[in-house]
C-alpha positions as CSV (number, residue, x, y, z in Angstrom):
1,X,141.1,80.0,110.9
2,X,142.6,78.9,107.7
3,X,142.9,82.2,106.6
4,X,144.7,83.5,109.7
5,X,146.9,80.7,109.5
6,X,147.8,81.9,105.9
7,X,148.3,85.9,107.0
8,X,150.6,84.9,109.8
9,X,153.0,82.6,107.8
10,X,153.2,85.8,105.0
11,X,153.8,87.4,108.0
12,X,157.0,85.1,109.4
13,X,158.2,85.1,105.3
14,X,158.4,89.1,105.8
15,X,160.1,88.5,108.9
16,X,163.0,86.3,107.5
17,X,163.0,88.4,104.4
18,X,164.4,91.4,106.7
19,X,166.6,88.6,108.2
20,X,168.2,88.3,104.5
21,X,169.1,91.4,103.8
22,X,171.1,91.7,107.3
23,X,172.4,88.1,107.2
24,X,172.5,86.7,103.4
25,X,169.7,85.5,101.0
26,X,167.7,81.7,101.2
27,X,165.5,80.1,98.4
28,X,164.2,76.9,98.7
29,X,161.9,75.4,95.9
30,X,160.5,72.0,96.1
31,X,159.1,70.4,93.0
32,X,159.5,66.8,90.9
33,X,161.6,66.9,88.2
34,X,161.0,66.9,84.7
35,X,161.9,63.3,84.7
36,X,159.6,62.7,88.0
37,X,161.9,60.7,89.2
38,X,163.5,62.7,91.7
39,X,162.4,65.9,94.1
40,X,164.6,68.7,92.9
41,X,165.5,70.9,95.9
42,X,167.5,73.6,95.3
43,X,169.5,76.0,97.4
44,X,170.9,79.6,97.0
45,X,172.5,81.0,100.3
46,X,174.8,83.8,100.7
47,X,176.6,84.1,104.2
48,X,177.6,87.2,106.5
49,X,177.9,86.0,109.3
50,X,179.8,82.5,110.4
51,X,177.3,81.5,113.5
52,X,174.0,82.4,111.6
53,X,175.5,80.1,108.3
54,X,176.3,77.4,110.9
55,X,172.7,77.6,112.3
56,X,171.2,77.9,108.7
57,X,173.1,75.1,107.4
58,X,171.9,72.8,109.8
59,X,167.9,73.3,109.6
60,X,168.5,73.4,105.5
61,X,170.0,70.0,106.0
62,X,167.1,68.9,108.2
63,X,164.3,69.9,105.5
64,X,166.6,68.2,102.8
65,X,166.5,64.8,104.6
66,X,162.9,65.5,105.3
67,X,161.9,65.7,102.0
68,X,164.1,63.2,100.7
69,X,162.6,60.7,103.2
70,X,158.8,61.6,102.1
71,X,159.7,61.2,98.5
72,X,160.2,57.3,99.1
73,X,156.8,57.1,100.3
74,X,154.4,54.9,97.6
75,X,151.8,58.4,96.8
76,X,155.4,60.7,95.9
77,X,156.5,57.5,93.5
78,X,153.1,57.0,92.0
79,X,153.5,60.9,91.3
80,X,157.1,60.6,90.0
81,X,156.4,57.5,87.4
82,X,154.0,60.5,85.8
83,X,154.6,62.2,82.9
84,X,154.0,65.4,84.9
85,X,153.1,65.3,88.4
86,X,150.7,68.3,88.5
87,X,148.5,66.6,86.5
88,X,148.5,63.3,88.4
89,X,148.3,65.7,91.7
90,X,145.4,68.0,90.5
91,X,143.4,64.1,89.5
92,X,143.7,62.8,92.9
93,X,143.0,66.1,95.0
94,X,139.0,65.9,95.5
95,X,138.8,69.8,95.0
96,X,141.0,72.7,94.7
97,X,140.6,73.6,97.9
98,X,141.7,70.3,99.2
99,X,145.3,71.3,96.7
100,X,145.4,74.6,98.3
101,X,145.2,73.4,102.1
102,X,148.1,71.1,101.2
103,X,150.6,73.7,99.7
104,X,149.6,76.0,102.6
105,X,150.8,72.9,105.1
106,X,153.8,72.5,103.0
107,X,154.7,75.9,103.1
108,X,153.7,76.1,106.8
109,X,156.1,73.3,107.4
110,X,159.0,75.1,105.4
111,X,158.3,78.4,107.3
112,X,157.9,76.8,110.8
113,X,161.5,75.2,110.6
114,X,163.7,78.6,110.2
115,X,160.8,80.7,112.5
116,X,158.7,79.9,115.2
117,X,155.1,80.4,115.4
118,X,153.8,83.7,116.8
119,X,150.3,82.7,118.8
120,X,149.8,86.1,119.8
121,X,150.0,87.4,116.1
122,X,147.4,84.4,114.8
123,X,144.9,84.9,117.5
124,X,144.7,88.7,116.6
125,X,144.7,88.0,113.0
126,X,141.9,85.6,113.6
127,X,140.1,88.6,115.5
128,X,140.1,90.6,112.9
129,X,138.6,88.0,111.0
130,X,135.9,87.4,113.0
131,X,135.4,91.0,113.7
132,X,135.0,91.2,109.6
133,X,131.8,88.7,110.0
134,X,130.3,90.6,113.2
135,X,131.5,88.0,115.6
136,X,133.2,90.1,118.4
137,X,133.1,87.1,121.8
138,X,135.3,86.2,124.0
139,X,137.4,83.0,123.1
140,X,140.3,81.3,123.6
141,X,143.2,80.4,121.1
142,X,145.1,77.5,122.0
143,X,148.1,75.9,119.4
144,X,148.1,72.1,120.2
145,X,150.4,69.4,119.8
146,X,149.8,66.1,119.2
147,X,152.6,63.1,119.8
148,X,153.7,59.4,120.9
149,X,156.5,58.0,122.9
150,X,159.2,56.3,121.9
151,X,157.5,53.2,121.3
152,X,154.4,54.6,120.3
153,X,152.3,53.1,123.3
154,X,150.6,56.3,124.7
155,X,149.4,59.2,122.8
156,X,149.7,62.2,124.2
157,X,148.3,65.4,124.0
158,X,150.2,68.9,124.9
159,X,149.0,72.6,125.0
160,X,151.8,74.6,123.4
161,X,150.3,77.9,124.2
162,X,147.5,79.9,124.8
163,X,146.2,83.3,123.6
164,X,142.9,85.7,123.5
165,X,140.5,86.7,126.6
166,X,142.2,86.7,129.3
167,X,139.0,86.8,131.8
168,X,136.8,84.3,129.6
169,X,136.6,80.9,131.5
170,X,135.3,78.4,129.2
171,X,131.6,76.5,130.2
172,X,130.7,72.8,129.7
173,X,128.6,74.4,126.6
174,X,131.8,76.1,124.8
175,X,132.2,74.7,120.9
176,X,135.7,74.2,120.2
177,X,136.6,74.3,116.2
178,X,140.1,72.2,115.0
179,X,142.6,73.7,112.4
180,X,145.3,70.9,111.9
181,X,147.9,73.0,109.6
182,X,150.6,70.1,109.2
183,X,150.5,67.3,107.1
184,X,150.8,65.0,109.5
185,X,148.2,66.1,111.6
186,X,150.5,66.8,115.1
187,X,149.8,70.2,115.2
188,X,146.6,72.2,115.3
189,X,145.0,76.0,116.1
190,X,142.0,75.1,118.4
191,X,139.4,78.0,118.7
192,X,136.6,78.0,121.8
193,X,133.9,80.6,122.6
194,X,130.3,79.7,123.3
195,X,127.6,78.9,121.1
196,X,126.7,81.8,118.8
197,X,122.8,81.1,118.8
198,X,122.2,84.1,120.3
199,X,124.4,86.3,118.4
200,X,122.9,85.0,115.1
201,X,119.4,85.7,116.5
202,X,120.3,89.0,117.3
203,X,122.0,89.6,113.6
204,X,118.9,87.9,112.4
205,X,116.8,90.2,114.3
206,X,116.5,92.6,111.3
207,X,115.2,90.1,108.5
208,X,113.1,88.3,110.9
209,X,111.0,91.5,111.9
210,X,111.2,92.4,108.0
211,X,109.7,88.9,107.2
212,X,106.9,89.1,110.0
213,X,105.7,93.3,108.5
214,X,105.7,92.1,104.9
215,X,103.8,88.9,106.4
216,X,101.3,91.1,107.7
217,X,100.7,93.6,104.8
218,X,100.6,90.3,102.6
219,X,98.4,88.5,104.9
220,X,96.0,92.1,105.7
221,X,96.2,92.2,101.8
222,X,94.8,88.9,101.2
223,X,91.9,89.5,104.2
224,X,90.9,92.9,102.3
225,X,90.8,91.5,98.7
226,X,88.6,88.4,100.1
227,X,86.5,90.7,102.3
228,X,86.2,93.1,99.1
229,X,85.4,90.3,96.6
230,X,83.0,88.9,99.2
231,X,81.3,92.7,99.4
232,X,80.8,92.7,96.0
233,X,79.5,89.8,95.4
234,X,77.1,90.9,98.2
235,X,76.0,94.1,96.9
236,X,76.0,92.4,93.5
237,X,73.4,90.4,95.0
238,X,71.5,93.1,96.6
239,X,71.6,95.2,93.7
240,X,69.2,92.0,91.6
241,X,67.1,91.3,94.3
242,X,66.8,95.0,94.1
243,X,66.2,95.2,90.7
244,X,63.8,92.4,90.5
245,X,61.9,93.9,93.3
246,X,61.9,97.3,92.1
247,X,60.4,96.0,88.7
248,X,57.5,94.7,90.6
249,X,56.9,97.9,92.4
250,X,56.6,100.2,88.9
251,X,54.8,97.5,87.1
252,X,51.9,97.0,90.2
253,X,50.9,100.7,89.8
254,X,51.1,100.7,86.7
255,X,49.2,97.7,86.1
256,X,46.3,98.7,88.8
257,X,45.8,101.8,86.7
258,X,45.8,100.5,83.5
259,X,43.2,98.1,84.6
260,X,41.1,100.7,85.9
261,X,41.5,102.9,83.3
262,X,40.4,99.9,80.6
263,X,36.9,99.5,82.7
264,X,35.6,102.8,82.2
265,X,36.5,102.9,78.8
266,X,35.7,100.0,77.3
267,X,33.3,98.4,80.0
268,X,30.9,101.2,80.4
269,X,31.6,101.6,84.3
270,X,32.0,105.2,83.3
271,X,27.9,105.9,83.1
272,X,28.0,104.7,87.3
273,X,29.3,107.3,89.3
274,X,30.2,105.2,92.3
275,X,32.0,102.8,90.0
276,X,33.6,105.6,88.2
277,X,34.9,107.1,91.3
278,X,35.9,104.2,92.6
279,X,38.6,103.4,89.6
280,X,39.7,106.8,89.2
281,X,40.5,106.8,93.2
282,X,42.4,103.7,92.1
283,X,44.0,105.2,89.1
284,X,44.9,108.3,91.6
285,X,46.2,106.4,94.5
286,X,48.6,104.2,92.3
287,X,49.5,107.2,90.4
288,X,50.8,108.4,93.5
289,X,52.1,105.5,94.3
290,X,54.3,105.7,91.3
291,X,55.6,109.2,91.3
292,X,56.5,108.4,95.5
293,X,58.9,105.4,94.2
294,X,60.5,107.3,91.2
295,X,61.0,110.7,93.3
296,X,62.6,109.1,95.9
297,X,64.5,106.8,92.8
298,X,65.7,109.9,91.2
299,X,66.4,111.6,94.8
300,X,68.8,109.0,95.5
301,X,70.6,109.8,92.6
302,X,70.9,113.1,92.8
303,X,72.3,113.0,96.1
304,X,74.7,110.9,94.6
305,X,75.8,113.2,92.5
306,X,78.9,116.3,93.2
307,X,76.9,118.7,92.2
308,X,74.0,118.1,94.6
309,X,73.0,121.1,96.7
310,X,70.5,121.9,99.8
311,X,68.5,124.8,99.4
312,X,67.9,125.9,102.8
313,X,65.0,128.3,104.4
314,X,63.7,128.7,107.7
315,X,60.9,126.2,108.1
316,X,57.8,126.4,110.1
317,X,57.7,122.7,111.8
318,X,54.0,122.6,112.7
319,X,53.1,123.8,109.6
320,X,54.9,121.3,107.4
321,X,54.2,118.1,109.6
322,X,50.6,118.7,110.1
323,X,50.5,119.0,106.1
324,X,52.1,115.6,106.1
325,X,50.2,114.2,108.6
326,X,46.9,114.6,106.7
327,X,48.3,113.3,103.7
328,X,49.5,110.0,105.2
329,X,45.8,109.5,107.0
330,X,44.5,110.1,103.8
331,X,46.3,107.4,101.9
332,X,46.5,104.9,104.9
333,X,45.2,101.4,104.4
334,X,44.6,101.2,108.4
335,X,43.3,103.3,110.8
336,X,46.0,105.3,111.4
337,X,45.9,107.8,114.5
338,X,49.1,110.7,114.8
339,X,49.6,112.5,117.5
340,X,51.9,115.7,117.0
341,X,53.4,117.6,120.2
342,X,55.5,120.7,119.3
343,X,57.4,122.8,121.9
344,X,57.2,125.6,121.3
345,X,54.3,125.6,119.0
346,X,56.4,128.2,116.7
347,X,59.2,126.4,116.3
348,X,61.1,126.5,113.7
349,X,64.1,125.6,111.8
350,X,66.7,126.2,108.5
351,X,66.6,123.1,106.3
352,X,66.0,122.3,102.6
353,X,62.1,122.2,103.0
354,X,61.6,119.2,99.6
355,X,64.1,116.7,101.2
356,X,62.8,117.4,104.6
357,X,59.4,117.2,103.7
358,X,60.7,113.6,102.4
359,X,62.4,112.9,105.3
360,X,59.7,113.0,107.5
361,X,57.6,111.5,105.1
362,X,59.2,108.7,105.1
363,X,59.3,108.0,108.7
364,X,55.5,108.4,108.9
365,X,55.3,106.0,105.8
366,X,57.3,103.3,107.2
367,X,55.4,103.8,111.0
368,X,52.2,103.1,109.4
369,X,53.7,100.6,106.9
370,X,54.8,98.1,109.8
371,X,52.0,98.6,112.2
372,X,49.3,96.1,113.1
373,X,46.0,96.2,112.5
374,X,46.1,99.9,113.7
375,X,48.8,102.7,113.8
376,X,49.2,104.6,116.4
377,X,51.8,107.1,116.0
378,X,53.4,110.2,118.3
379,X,55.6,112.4,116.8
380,X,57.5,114.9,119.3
381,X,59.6,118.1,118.4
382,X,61.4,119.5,121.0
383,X,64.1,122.5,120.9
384,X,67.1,123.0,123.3
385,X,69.4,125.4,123.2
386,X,71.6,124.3,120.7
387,X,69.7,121.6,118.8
388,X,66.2,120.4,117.6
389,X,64.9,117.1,117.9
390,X,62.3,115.2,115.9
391,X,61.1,111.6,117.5
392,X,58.5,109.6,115.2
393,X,57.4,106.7,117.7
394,X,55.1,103.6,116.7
395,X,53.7,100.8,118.0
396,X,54.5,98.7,115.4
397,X,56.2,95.0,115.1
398,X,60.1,96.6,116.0
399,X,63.2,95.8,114.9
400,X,65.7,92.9,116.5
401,X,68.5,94.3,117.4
402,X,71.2,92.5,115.3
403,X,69.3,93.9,112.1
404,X,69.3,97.8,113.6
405,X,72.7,98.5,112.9
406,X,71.7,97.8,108.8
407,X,68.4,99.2,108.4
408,X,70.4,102.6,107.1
409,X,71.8,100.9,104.1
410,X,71.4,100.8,100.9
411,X,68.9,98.6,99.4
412,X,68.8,96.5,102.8
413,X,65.0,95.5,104.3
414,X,64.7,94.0,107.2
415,X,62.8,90.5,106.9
416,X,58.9,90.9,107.7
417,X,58.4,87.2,107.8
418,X,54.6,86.6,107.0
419,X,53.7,90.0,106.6
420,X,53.6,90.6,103.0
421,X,51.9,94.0,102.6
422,X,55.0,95.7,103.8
423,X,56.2,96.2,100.4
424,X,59.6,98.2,99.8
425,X,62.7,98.5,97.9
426,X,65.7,99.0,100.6
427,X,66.2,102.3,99.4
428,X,63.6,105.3,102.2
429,X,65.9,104.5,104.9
430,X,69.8,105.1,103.1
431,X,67.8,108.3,101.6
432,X,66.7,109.3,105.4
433,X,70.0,108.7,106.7
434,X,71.7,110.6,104.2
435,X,69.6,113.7,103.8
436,X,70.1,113.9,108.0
437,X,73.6,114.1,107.2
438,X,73.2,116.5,104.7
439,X,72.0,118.9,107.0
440,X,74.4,118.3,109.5
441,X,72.1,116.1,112.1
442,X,72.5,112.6,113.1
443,X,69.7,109.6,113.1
444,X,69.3,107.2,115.8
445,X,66.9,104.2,116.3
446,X,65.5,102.5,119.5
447,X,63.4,99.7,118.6
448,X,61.9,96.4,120.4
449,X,60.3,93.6,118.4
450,X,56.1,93.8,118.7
451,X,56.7,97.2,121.1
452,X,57.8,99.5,118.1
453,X,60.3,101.7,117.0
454,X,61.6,105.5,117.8
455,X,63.1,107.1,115.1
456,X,65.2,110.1,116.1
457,X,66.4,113.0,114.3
458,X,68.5,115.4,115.9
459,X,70.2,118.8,113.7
């Protein structure tokens, strides 16, 4: 508002400036003098015509007497009995702004005496302004005067004039905002529209949904380092109890045969041939035992590798699974009955015959591993027109559910409780899954705790 004011009074100067070159020239200057004693006004007025110098005269007169009048007032003496009076001025202003609002009402009162204000030209002045800071609403410019009677009993309070929106009717909730540009505080600029909350929401609108994206990537951020550092430390922990466990798998074997082995040589069990057979079965069986764990060891690690490849060929299915079959009877620390059913019985299919062979093995393993007392196993292979699928069924302790959807990764057993002959290492299951995928099948488990499990491979 301030700043309209101070466009439209440039505005009036221009206006009387044109008003000199038709009718004469006007200076006015108002200062203290060197001496500060006395307010120096001087004039400089050339006359071309007789009714405008008349009219001239007069209001120069006015401002003269004006000024003279103010100067008797105790703050312009004080000012005057200074050595300068800018300094003395400049010391008891609280700011430069406050200084500059009071020449702009000195020069506003100067101005206002030889031309009238223009309303009209300040409201759209002050639209422009407010246009500048992206604040285009209705409002209402009103230029106020403030006065008393003539023996100062009642105040009164009159609307000069009125400019702006026509069609905008004020509401109970419309701020009004003051501009008093004389120094005596009787006349004022009063601006109303309705609160701008709104407005400022909607200008606010593009930092606020700014804020709340980089909020979310900061705060999705902060959830995937935590869940990654928690990961880690999880697999960290997985990856010792892996390690330990692992160590006790190579060194059993290892120690079983050594064992053996050091009774027929240095105990004479050699000369017995039950007792010899007997320890070289042992020897055998943990020999096996411990070219199993590092085949599949080193199997998992190929497959890690880029340059892993399957070396397909057309497999015949009874042929490899019955082979399997008698191997896992063979070695079976239960009674273990398998059932195969093939259909057809020529079936075959194209896969990498080692890993498969594993594959399978490993299901059979793990059926016999976690039965009871006995295992009693089916395994199924049917063909439809498309696919093949292999089912290995058991009747074994099962699987709750919660732990199903982890029993394909890596180094993850599911607890056995009391039953501590199932021995593993968390590793036949993550090779399973991810030989399947190799070949471009899927795996799929169904299991129920003490009814058993069905494993199901499908390619």
């Amino acid at each position: 508002m301030r700043t309209s004011d101070f466009n439209e009074i440039v505005l009036r100067v221009n206006e009387l400036q044109k008003d000199n070159v038709e009718h004469g020239s006007v200076t006015v200057s108002a200062g203290y003098g060197a001496d500060g004693n006395s307010l120096v006004t001087s004039q400089t007025i050339s006359y071309t015509d007789s009714t405008y110098k008349d009219t001239l005269h007069s209001r120069t007169e006015t401002i003269a007497d004006t000024v003279r009048t103010d100067t008797g007032s105790d703050e312009a003496r004080a000012v005057a009995s200074s050595e300068s009076g800018l300094d003395v001025l400049l010391k008891k202003q609280d700011s430069l702004k406050e200084l500059l609002l009071s020449i702009q009402q000195g020069i506003h009162a100067g101005v206002d005496t030889y031309i009238d204000i223009n309303l009209q030209r300040y409201d759209s002045l002050l639209n422009n302004v407010l246009k500048e800071h992206e604040l285009e609403i209705p409002h209402h410019t009103l230029l106020i005067h403030t006065g008393r009677n003539a023996d100062s009993t009642v105040m009164y309070i009159d609307t000069v004039g009125m400019a702006g929106d026509s069609s905008y009717i004020p509401t109970p909730r419309a701020v009004r905002y003051d501009y008093d540009f004389n120094m005596s505080r009787s006349q004022r600029y009063q601006l109303v529209f309705e609160p701008v909350d709104s407005l400022v929401w909607k200008h606010m609108t593009g930092i606020l949904t700014t804020s709340f994206i980089i909020l979310l990537i900061l705060g999705f951020s902060f959830w995937f380092l935590i869940r990654t550092l928690l990961r880690q430390k999880t697999l960290e922990e997985i990856k010792s109890d892996f390690t330990n466990n692992i160590t006790h798998e190579l060194k059993t074997p290892i120690a079983v045969a050594y064992a053996a082995n050091d009774a027929l040589l240095n105990f004479n069990q050699a000369e017995e041939k039950t007792k010899r057979d007997q320890y070289l079965r042992i020897c055998q069986e943990q020999l096996q035992r411990l070219s199993s764990l590092v085949e599949q060891i080193l199997s998992m690690s190929m497959e890690r590798r880029k340059t892993f490849r399957l070396h397909p060929e057309e497999v015949n299915l009874k042929e490899l699974i019955v082979s399997l079959v008698e191997q896992h009877q063979l070695k079976a620390d239960k009674p273990a009955q398998i059932t195969l059913e093939i259909e057809p019985k020529t079936l075959t299919i194209v896969v990498d015959r080692t890993h498969f062979s594993n594959i399978i093995s490993n299901l059979i393993d793990n059926a016999v591993k976690y039965s009871k007392e006995r295992a009693d196993i089916t395994i199924r292979c049917r063909q439809t027109e498309q696919t093949v699928t292999i089912s290995i069924a058991d009747r074994g302790i099962g699987i709750p559910l919660d732990k199903q959807k982890h029993i394909f990764d890596k180094f993850y057993r599911v607890p056995t409780g009391n039953l501590h002959n199932a021995k593993g290492y968390g590793l036949g299951l993550f090779y399973v899954k991810s030989m399947v995928e190799k070949h471009g099948g899927t795996i799929t488990v169904k299991s129920e705790p003490g009814k058993g499990s069905i494993f199901t491979i499908t390619l």
